[in-house]
KESEMAR-145361 format. One record per residue (C-alpha): x, y negated, z negated; residue number from 1. Coordinates in steps of 0.02 Angstrom, whole numbers, plus 50000, padded with zeros to 5 digits. Last residue first. Layout:
N
+-------+-------+-------+-----+
:    px :    py :    pz :   n :
+-------+-------+-------+-----+
:     X :     Y :     Z : NUM :
...
+-------+-------+-------+-----+
This chain:
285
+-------+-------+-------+-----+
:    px :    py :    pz :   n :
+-------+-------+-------+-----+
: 50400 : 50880 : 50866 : 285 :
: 50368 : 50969 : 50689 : 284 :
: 50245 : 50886 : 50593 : 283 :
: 50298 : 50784 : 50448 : 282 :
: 50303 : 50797 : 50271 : 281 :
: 50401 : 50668 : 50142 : 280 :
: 50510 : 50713 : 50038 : 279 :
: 50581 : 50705 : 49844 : 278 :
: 50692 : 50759 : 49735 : 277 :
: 50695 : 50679 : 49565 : 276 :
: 50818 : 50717 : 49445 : 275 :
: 50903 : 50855 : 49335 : 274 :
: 50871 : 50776 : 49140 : 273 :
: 50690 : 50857 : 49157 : 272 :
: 50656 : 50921 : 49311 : 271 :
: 50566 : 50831 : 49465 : 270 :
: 50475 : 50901 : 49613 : 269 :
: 50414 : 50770 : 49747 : 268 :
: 50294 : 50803 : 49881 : 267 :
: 50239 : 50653 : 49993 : 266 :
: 50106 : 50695 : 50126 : 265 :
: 50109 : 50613 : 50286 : 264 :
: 50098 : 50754 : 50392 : 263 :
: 50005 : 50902 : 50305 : 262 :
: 50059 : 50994 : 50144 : 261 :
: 49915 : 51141 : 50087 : 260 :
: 49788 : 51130 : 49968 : 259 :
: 49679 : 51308 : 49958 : 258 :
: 49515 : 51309 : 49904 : 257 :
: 49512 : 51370 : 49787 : 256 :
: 49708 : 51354 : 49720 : 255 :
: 49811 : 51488 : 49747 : 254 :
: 49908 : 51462 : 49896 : 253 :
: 49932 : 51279 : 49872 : 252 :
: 50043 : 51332 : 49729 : 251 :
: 49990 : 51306 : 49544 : 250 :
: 50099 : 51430 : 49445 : 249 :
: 50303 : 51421 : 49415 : 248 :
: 50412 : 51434 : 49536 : 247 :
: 50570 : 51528 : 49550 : 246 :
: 50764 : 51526 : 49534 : 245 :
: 50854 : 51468 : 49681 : 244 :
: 51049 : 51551 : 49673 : 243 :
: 51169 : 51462 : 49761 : 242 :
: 51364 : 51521 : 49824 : 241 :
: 51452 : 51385 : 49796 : 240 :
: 51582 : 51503 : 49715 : 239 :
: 51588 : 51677 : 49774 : 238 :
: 51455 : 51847 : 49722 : 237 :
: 51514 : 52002 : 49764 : 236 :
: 51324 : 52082 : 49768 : 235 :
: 51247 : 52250 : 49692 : 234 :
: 51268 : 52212 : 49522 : 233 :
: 51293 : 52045 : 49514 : 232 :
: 51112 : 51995 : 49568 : 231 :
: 51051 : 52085 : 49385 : 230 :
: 51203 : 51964 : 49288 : 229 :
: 51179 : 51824 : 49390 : 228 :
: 50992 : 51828 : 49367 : 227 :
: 51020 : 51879 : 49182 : 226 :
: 51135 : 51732 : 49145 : 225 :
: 50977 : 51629 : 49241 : 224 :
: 50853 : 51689 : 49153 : 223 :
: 50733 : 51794 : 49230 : 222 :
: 50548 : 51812 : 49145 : 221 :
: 50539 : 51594 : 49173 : 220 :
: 50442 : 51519 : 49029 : 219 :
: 50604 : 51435 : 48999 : 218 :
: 50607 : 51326 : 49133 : 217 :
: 50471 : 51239 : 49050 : 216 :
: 50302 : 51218 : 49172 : 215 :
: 50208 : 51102 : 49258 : 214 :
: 50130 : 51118 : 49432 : 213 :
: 50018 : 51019 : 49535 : 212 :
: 50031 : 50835 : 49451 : 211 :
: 49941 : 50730 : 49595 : 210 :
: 50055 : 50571 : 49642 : 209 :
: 50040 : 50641 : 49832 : 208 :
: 50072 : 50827 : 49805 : 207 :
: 50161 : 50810 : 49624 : 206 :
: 50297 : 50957 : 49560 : 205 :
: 50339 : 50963 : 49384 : 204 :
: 50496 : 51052 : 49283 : 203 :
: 50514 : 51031 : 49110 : 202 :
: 50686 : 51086 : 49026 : 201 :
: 50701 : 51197 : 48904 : 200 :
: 50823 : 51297 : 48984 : 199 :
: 50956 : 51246 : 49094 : 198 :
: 51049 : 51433 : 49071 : 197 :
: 51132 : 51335 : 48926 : 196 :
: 51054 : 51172 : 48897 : 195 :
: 51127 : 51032 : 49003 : 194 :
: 51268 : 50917 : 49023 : 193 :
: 51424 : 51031 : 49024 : 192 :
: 51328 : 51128 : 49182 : 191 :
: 51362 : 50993 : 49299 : 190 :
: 51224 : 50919 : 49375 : 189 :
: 51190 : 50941 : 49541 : 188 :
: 51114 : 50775 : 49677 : 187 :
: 50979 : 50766 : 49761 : 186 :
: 50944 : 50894 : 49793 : 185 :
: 50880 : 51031 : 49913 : 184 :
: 50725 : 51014 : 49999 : 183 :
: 50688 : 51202 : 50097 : 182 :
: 50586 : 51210 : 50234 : 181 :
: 50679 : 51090 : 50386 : 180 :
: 50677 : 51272 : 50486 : 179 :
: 50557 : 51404 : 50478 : 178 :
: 50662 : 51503 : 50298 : 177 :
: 50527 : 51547 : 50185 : 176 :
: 50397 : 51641 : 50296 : 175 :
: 50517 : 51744 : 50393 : 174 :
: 50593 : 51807 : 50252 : 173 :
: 50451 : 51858 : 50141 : 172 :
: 50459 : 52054 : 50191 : 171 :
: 50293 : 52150 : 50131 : 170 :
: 50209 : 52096 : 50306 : 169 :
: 50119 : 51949 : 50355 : 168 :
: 50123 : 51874 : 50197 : 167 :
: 50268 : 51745 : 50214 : 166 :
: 50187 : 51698 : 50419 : 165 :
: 50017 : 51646 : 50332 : 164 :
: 50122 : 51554 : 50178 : 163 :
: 50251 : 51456 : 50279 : 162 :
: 50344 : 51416 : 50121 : 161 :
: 50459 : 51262 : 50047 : 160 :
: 50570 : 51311 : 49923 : 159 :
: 50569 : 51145 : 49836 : 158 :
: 50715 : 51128 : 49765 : 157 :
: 50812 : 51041 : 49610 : 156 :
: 50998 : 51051 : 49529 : 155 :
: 51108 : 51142 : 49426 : 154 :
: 51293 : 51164 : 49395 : 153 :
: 51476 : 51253 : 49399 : 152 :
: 51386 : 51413 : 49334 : 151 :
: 51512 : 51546 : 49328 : 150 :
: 51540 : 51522 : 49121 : 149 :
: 51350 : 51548 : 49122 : 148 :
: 51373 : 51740 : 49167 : 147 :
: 51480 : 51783 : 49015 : 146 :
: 51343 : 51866 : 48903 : 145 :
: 51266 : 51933 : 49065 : 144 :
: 51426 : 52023 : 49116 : 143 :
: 51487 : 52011 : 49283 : 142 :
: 51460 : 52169 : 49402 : 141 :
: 51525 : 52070 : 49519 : 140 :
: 51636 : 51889 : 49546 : 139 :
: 51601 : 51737 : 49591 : 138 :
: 51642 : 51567 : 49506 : 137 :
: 51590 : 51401 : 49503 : 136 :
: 51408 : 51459 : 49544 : 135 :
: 51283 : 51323 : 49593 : 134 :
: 51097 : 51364 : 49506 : 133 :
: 50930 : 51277 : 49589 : 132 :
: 50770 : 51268 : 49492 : 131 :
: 50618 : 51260 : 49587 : 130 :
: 50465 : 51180 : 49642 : 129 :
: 50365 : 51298 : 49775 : 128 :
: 50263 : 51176 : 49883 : 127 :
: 50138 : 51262 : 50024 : 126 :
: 50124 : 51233 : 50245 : 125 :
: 49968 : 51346 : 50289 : 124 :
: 49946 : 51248 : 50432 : 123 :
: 50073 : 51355 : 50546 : 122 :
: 50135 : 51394 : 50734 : 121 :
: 50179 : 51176 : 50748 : 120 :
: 50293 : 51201 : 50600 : 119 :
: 50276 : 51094 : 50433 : 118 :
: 50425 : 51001 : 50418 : 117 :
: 50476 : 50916 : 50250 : 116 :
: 50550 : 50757 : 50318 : 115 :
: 50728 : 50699 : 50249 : 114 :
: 50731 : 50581 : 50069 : 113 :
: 50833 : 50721 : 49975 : 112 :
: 50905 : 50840 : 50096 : 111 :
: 50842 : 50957 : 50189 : 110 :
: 50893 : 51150 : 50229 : 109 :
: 50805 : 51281 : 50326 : 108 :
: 50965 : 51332 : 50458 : 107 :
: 51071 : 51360 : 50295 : 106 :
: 50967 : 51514 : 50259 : 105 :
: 50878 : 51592 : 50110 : 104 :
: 50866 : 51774 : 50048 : 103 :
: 50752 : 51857 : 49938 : 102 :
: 50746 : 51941 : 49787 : 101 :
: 50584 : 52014 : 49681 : 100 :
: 50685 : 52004 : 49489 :  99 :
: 50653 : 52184 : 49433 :  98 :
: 50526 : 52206 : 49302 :  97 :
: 50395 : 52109 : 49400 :  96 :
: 50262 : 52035 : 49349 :  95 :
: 50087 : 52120 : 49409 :  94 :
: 50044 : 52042 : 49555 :  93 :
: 49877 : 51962 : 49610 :  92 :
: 49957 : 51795 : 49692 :  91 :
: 49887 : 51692 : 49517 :  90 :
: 49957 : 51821 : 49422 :  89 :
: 50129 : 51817 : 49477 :  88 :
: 50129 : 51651 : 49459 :  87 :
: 50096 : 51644 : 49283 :  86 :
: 50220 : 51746 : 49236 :  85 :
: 50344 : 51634 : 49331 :  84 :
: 50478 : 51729 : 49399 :  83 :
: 50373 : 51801 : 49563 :  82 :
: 50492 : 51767 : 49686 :  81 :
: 50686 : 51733 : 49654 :  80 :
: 50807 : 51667 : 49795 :  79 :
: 50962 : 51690 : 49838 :  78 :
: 51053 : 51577 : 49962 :  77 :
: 51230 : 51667 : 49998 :  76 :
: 51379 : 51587 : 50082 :  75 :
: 51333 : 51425 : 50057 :  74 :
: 51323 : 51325 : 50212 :  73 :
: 51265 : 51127 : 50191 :  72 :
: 51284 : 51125 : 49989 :  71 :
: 51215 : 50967 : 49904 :  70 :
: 51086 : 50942 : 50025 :  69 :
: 51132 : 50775 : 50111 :  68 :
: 51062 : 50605 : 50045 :  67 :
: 51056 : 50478 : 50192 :  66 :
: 51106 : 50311 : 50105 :  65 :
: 51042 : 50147 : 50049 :  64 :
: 50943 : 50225 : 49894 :  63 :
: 51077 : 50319 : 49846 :  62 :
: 51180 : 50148 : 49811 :  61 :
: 51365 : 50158 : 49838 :  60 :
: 51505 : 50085 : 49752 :  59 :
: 51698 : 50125 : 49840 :  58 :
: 51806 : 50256 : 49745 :  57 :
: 51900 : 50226 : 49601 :  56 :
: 51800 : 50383 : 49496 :  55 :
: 51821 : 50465 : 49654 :  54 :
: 51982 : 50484 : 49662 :  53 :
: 51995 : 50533 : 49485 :  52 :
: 51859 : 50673 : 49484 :  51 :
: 51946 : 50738 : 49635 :  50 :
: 52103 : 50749 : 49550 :  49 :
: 52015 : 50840 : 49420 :  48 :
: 51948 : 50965 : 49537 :  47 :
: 52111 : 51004 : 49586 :  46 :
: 52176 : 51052 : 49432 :  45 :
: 52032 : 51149 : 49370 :  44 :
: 52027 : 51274 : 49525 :  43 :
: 51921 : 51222 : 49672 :  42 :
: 51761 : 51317 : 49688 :  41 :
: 51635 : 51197 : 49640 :  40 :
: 51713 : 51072 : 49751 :  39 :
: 51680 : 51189 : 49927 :  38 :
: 51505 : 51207 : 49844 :  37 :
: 51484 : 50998 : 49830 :  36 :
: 51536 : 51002 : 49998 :  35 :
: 51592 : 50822 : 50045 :  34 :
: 51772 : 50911 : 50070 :  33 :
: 51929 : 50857 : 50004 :  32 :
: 52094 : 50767 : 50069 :  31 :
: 52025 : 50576 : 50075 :  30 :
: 51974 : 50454 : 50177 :  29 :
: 51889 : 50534 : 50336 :  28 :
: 51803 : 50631 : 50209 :  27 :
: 51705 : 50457 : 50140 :  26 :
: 51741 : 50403 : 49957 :  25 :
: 51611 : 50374 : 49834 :  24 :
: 51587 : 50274 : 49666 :  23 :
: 51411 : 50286 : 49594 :  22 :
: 51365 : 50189 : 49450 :  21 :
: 51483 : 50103 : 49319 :  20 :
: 51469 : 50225 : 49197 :  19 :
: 51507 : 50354 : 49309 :  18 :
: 51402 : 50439 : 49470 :  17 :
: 51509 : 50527 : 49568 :  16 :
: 51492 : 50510 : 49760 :  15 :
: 51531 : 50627 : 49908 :  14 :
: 51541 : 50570 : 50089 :  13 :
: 51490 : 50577 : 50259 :  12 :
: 51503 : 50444 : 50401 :  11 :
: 51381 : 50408 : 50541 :  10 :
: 51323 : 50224 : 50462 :   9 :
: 51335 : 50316 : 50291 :   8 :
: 51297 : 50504 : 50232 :   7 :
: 51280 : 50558 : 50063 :   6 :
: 51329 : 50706 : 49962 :   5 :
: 51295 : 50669 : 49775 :   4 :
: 51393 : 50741 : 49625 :   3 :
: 51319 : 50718 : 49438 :   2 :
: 51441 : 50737 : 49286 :   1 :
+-------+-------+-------+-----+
């Protein structure tokens, strides 16, 4: 199944896509939440009713709607640096043995569709394509052999970095989380549809139709059961919580000389059987 948060003439929703196309009902109509991490963490019971009102909700078309990130507050946005071997070499690091964590926050959040803004403090504005996890269960210290049954589905990011301000000091926060950052979307795919862990899958990430990175998410050193697993350990980890898994090499960063997003620019990252996210940059006002 694939879920889509929307927004209509001031009004926002969540959509199922079924044989038919989408079929949406707005919040104001109906007892759930448009929070596609508020769904993931219903019990089986109620998400079925969901499936079944929205299955006879009203037709949409994404393309006449504001897309919404799938999640607008998850409790935790973790984030993995570095999980590309090739990566790591191309910033001079040796990969890691540990996953290198980070933290996201809500505040940096677009949608599919919604600018990309590169801050007025900053030209050094780079793409990161990524995998995104949704848990459908928390818990800790949860085995790796059991970690994909907490996966309620996947979907696509572009962790969007502020590379001068990421490498200012041995901290990345700062750097990945300037507001309107992170694309999110646009929709998640249920994990019953894809490859366990989502491997396999080809992920690409084009700066204005160029092809700047391509990569299978299984040349990633940190699965994602062994993410969830690792991340487990030390955190109580809740449903809708999201977990953003990497990029692979051929950042801005790296390249000689270095491309970075301006205005104008149209990134889109795309993975195999996932979808298409894609935005366009502006300046910040």
């Amino acid at each position: 199944m694939r879920f889509l948060r929307f927004e209509r003439e001031g009004r926002p929703g969540l959509a199922l896509h079924t044989d038919g196309g989408w079929r949406a009902c707005a919040v104001d109509e109906t007892w759930f939440s448009d929070d596609i991490g508020a769904l993931a963490a219903l019990g089986e019971s109620e998400r079925e009713r969901v499936y079944g009102e929205l299955r006879t909700g009203n037709p949409i078309d994404p393309g006449t709607v504001t897309v919404l990130p799938p999640c607008p507050h998850p409790g935790k946005i973790i984030c993995l640096g570095l999980n590309y071997r090739d990566h790591a070499h191309e910033f001079d690091f040796k990969p890691p043995d540990y996953p290198t964590l980070f933290a996201r926050f809500a505040s940096s959040l677009v949608g599919h569709g919604q600018p990309l803004v590169r801050p007025r403090v900053s030209d050094t504005f780079d793409y990161e394509g990524e995998l995104a996890v949704i848990l459908g269960r928390g818990g800790r210290h949860i085995a790796e052999a059991e970690a994909l049954g907490h996966v309620f589905g996947y979907t696509v990011f572009n962790d969007g970095s502020i590379r001068d301000y990421q490498l200012r000091t041995p901290q990345w926060t700062v750097g990945k989380n300037f507001d309107g950052t992170g694309a999110f979307g646009p929709w998640v795919v249920t994990a019953d549809e894809l490859p366990p862990g989502a491997t396999g899958l080809m992920l690409e990430t084009r700066l204005n139709g160029q092809v700047m990175q391509r990569a299978s998410t299984s040349d990633m050193i940190f699965g994602v059961a062994r993410t969830i697993a690792i991340v487990s350990e030390a955190l109580t980890l809740a449903a809708g919580d999201v977990i953003v898994m990497g990029t692979p090499s051929g950042v801005g960063y790296a390249r000689r000389p270095p491309v970075y997003m301006k205005a104008g620019d149209v990134c889109e990252v795309e993975i195999e059987r996932i979808g298409l996210l894609r935005n366009v940059v502006a300046d910040e006002a």
